[in-house]
N, C-alpha and C positions, 0 to 999 in steps of 0.2 A: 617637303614639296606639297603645294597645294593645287589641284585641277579643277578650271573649274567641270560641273559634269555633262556641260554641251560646248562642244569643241564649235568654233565656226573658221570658215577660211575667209580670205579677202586677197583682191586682184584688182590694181590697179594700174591703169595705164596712163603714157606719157607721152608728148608729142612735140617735136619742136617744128616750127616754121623758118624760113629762112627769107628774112624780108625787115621792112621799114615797119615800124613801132605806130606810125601814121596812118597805117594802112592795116587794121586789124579785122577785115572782110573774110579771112579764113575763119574767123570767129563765129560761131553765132551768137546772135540777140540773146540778151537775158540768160547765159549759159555760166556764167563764171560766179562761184561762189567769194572769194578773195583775190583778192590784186598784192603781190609781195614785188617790190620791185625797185630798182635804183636806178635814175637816167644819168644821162651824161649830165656833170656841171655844168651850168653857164657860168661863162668867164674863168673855167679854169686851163689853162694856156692849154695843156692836153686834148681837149676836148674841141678846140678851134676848127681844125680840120674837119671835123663830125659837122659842125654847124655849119658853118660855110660853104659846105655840100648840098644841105636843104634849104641854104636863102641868102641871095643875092646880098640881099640886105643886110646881112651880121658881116660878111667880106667887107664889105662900101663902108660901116663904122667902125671895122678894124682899122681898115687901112689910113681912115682920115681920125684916127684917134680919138674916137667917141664912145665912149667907154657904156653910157647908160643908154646909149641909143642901140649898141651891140646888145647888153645885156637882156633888153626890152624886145629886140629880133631872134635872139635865141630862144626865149621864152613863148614866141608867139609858135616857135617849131614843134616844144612839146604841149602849147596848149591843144594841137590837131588832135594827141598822142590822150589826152586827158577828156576829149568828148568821144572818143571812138572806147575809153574806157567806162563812162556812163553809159553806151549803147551795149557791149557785152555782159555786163554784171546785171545779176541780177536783182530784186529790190529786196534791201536789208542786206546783202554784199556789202563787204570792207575790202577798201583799199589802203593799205600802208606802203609809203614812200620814203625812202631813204634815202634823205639829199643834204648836202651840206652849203652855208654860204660862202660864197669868194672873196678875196683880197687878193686887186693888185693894181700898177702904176701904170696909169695907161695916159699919153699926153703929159708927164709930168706929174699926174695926182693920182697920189694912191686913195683908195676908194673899198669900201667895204657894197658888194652886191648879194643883197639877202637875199639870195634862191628861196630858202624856204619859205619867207613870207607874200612873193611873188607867185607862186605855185598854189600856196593856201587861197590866197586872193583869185587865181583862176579856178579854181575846181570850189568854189562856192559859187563863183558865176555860173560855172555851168546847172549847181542845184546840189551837188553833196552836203552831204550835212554835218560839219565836222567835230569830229571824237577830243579827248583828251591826249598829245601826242606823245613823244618820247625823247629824249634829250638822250643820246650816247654818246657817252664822254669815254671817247676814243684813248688807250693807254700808246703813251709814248717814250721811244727809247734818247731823244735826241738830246743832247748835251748841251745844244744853246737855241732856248726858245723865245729869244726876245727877236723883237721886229721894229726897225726904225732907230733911237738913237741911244737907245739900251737905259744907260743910268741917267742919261740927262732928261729933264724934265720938259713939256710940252711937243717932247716929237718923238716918243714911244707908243706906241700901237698894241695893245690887247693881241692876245696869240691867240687862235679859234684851235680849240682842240674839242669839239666838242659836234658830232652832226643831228641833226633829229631826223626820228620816223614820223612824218606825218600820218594822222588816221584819220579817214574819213570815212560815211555811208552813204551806200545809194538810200535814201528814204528812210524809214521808222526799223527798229531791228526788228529779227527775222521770226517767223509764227510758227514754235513745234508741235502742230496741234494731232498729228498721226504717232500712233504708239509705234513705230518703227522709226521714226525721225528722234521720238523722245527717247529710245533705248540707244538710238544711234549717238545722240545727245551724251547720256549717262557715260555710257564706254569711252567716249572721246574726254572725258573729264582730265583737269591736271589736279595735283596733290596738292593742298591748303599752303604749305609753306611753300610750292613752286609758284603760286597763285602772287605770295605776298613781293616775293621776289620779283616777276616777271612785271606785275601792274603798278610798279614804282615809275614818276616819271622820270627816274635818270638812270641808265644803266652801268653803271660801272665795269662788269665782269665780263663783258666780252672784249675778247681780242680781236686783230685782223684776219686777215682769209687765209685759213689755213691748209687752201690747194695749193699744190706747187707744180706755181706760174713762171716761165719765164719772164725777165724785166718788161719785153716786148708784150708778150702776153697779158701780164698784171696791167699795162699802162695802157690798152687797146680793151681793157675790159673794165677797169673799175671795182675788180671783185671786192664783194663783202663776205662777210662770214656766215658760211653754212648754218653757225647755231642761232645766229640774226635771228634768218627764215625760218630755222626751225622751229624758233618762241612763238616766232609771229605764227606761223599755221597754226601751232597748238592751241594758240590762245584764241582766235579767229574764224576756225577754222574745226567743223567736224570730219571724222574720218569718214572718207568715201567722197566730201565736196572735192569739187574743180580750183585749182588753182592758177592762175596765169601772173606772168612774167614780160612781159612787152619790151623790154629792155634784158634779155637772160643772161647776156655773157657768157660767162663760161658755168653757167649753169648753176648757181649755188642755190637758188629758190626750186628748181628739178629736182636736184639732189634730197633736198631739205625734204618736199613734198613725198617722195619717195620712201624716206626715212619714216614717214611723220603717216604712212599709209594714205594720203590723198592722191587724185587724180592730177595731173598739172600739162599747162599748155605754156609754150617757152616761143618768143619771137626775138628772132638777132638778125641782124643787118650783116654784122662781119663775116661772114662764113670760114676764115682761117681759124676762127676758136674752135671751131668742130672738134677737134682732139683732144682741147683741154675740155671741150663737154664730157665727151667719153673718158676721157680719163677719171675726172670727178664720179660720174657713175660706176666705173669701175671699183673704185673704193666706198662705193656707195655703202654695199650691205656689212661690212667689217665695224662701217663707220657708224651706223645705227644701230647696228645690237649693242656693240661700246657705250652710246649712248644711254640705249634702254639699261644696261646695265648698270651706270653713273646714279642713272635717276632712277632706280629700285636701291642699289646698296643705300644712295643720299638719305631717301626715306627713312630704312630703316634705322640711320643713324641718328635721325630726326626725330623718331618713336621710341628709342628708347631714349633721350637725352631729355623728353618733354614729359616720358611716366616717369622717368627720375622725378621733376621737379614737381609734376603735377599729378601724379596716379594716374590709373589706366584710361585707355581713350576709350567713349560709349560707341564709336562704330568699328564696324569691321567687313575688309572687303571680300565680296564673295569670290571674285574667281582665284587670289592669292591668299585669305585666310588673315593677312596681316590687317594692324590696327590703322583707324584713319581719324583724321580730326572732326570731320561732318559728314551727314548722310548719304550727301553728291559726291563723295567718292567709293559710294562701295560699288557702284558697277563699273568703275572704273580698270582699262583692260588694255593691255600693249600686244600689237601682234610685231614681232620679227620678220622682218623682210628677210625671206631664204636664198631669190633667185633672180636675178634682171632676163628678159630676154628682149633680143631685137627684134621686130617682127618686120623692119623694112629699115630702107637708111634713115628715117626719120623720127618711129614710133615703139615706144620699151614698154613692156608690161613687169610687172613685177609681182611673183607671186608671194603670199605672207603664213605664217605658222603663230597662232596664241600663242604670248611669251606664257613660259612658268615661272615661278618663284618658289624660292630659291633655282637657278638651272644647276640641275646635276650631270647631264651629259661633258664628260672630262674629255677633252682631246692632250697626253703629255701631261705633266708633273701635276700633281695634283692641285686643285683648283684654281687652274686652268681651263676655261669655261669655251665649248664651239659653242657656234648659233646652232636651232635646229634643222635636222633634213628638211629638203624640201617639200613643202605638203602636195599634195595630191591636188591641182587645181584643172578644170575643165575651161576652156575660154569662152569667156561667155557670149552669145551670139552678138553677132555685130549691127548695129543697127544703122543706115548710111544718113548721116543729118541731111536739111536741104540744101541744096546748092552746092554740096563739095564741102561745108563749114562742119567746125571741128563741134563734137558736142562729147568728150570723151567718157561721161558715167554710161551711157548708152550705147558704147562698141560692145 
């Protein structure tokens, strides 16, 4: 095992709102580090109900079979959703969006409505600047994925199996110019070969949401998968920045943040997911040390498979002692999430312990690995934002 020989703790906290994605006034200005987030489709028949609650206008091209004029109404509900997101983030904040486009027959004509490129197109008008995005090509079990008239020619339809994360920035990226931001920088770093993996634009290797949702649940929420959010913070995202979620569901970008030791702010309209939030959080810390674990054992499996072919690597990180491929990873550092608490119906803090490597504390048959006790954390004073708006690095 290797320590490093100044121990630090970390406490962060979490918040959810309970309201319209439209309306993100709980917020303050310039407060939010990343945006992780999936809204409801336009045009996917589930999601009807949602829309038609915020505009008169998507009902009226439902009902009279207008298919691009619905889609065009839908779209004008989350662009509200998309300038109240330029007003909380901060400058050099990223937002990643995870939206997928539609197919379906509306009036007699089936019709392809690219969400994604419709969204891209608003959130440049508003002034983001946008990034390189991501193509997730979604794994499937289904037995017959043809659409239209299968083998015969001119009336088969391309099957979309595939959704993208959009990346965007408020302005020029972000300036570490305080030697406490720069160290805070180093420690949040990810591993060379997670790097090559993670900034590919197609992702292959994630699966679906692996909370367990009821059908009701899954289909009123949309969930993605917890390691989504949890790439996206790491890569995006330093430890101790704010996260938000304007669309939370049932919490997968909270959870993620939590994991991932950031701060996070989560807004939902439904309020019947309450449970599946808490549920999710509940398996929050089992789910993250697992993690952390994954991606320490992966490493080393990675370090010795690359001195095989290539002789020893020139760095080495200081607080695990293990070898690294470049110099931006030796302060590289994981704390374990030990402890959730509630501290009201709406607000979780979460205390952390420096992970070790190798962990040698054995719980049952041998290695067999617990997370560590809980550390010893003080809360830190609370400081009240203006207006009632959340500013959570500051409680």
């Amino acid at each position: 095992m290797h320590r490093s020989d100044t121990e630090s703790t970390l406490q962060t906290r979490h918040h959810i709102f309970w309201g319209d994605a439209t309306d993100l006034s709980p917020v303050a200005d310039a407060s939010v580090d990343l945006v992780v987030t999936s809204p409801p489709y336009p045009m996917i028949e589930m999601w009807d109900r949602v829309f038609k609650a915020q505009s008169a206008e998507v009902a009226q091209a439902l009902s009279r079979g207008r298919g691009m004029a619905a889609f065009e109404a839908m779209h004008q509900v989350l662009d509200r959703v998309w300038r109240e997101l330029w007003r909380v983030m901060r400058p050099g904040a990223i937002a990643c969006i995870n939206i997928g486009d539609a197919v379906r027959t509306i009036g007699g004509l089936f019709t392809l409505y690219p969400n994604h490129a419709r969204i891209l197109s608003a959130l440049l008008a508003i002034g983001f600047n946008p990034l390189p995005a991501v193509i997730w090509r979604k794994q499937t079990n289904a037995p017959n994925k043809f659409m239209g008239s299968g083998m015969l020619p001119a009336g088969a339809y391309v099957t979309l199996e595939h959704e993208f994360v959009l990346v965007v920035r408020k302005g020029n990226k972000r300036n570490f110019s305080s030697a406490s931001g720069k160290q805070q920088r180093q420690e949040s770093a990810y591993f060379w070969e997670e790097r090559n993996l993670w900034f590919s634009d197609v992702w292959f290797d994630l699966k679906g949401s692996r909370q367990k949702l009821s059908k009701s649940e899954r289909n009123r929420s949309g969930a993605f998968p917890v390691e989504l959010a949890y790439r996206l913070i790491c890569m995006y995202a330093l430890r101790g920045d704010t996260v938000l979620d304007p669309f939370l569901g049932t919490g997968s970008t909270m959870i993620a943040a939590m994991a991932a030791g950031r701060h996070s702010i989560g807004m939902e309209i439904d309020r019947s997911l309450e449970d599946a939030v808490q549920a999710g959080i509940d398996e929050m810390v089992p789910w993250a040390n697992e993690r952390i674990d994954q991606r320490l054992t992966a490493h080393r499996a990675f370090v010795a498979e690359r001195e095989k072919k290539h002789g020893p690597l020139r760095h080495r990180n200081v607080h695990y002692g293990f070898p690294v491929v470049t110099g931006q990873e030796r302060q590289l550092r994981f704390h374990r999430p030990a402890a959730v608490r509630r501290l009201d119906k709406a607000t979780f803090s979460v205390d952390y312990a420096p992970a070790d490597y190798p962990e040698t504390e054995t719980n049952g048959p041998a290695g067999q690995t617990r997370a560590p006790r809980r550390p010893s954390v003080e809360p830190a004073a609370r400081r009240e934002p203006p207006n009632g708006q959340c500013v959570l690095p500051g409680f």
